[in-house]
N, C-alpha and C positions, 0 to 999 in steps of 0.2 A: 256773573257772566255779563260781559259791556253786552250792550245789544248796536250791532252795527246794522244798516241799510239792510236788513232781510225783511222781507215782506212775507207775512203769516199765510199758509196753504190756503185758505179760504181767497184768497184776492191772487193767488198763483194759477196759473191755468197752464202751464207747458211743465215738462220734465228737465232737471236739473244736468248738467254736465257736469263732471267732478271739478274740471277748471273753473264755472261760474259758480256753482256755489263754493268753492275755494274762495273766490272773490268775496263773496258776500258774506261769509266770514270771517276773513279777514286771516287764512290759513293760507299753506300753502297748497297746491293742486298735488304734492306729494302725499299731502297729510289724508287729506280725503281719501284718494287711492287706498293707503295703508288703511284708516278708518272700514274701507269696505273689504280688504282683506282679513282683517283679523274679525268679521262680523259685523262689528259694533254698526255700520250703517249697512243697509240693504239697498243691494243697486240692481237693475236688469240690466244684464246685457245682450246689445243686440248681434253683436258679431267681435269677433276677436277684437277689436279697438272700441268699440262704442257703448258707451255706457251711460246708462241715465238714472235716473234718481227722482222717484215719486216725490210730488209736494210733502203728501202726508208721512212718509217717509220721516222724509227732513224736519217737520215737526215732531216728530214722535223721538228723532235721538235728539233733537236740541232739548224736549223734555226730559229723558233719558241725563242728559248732560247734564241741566239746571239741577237736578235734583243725585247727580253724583260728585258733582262741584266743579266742572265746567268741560271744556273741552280743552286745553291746550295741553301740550306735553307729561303735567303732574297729573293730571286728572287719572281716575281711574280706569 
């Protein structure tokens, strides 16, 4: 997995939006989306549009990821 400009949950202090960490992936803001409907990432939502995404969260499927062979389309 390339490692692009994501900064590790210990130095993150706010909650993710699917568009910014879409960014920070390097996916697209669709992918995310579907990522939290099929499970695979855990998001809260606060109201019919808003959704956020814990740091540790985002660490725990990028681990999830590294160790199922990445995240883009093949992936598991």
């Amino acid at each position: 997995m390339a490692s692009r400009n994501f900064t590790p949950a210990t130095k993150r202090r706010s909650f993710s939006t699917p568009t910014t960490l879409a960014e920070e992936l390097g996916v697209s803001d669709r992918t995310v989306r579907r990522w939290i409907a099929e499970g695979r990432l855990k998001a809260i939502r606060l109201s019919e549009r808003v959704i956020r995404i814990e740091p540790a969260e985002v660490e725990r499927f990028l681990a999830a990821a590294q160790t199922s062979g990445g995240i883009g389309p093949d992936a598991a």
